[in-house]
N, C-alpha and C positions, 0 to 999 in steps of 0.2 A: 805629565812630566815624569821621566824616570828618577825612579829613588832608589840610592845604594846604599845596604846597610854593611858592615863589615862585623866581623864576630871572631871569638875564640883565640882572643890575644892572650897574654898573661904573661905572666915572672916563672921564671925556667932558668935552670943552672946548667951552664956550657954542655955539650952534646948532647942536650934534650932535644925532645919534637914537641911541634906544637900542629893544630891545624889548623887555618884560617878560612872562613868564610865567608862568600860572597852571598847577597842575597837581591838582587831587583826586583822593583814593584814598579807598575804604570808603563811597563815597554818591555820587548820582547829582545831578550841579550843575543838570540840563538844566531842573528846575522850580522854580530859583530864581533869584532877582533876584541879580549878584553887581555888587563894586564892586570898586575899587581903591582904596585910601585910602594914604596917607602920613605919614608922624608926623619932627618931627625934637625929638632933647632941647629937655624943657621942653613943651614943646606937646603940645594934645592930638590925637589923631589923627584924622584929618580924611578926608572922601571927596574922591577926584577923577574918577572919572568910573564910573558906572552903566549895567548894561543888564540888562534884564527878561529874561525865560523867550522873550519875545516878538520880543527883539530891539530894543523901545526902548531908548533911550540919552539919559544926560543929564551933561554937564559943569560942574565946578565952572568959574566965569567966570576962574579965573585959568590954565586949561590950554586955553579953546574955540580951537581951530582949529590948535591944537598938537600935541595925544593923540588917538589913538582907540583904543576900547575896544574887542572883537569878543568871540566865545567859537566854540567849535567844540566841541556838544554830543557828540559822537559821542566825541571823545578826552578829554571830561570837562575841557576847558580853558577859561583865560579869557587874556584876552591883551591887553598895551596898548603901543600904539606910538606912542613919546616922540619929536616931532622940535621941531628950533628949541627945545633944552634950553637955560635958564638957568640963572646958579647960585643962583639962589632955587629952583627944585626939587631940588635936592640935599636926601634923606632915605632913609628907611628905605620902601620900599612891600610893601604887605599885598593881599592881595586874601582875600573872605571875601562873604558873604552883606550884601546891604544889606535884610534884613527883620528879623522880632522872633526870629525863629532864628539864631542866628549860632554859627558851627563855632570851636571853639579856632583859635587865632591863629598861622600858621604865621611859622618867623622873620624872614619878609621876607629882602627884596634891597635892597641897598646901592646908592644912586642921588647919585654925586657928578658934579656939574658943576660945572667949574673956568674961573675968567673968564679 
């Protein structure tokens, strides 16, 4: 069974970067689509940026030209790099599979930005 670890959250003051990572054990991420999504209490969890097997990429409109999203199939990673943080992205971030397959939900990384 695939396990996802998520890393490299933390408390950051408004236009900092952060980097977040992905990490899979027990399955090979390299032939799937994977995402990053974010959830904060109350709300439902939501994608913010995509990329295929292929190496397309798609951002949700409230992170474009903020995040990039990358993977490094060989280390079974996925990766996203947070600059120009607000503190409306302050949440919990998940990365997991954005197809009809999708792996147990590992417990995310803590993503606070403080104004």
């Amino acid at each position: 069974q695939v396990q996802l670890v998520e890393s490299g959250g933390g408390l950051v003051q408004a236009g900092g970067s952060l980097r977040l990572s992905c990490l899979a054990s027990g399955g090979d991420l390299s032939v799937y689509t994977m995402g990053w999504y974010r959830q904060v209490p109350g709300k439902q969890r939501e994608p913010v940026a995509v990329i295929t097997s292929r190496g397309r990429i798609t951002y949700a409109d409230s992170v474009k030209g903020r995040f990039t999203i990358s993977r490094d199939n060989a280390k079974n990673m996925v990766y996203l790099q947070m600059n120009s943080l607000k503190p409306e992205d302050t949440a919990i971030y998940y990365c997991n599979t954005h197809t009809a397959v999708v792996f147990s939900w590992g417990q995310g990384t803590q993503v606070t930005v403080s104004s």
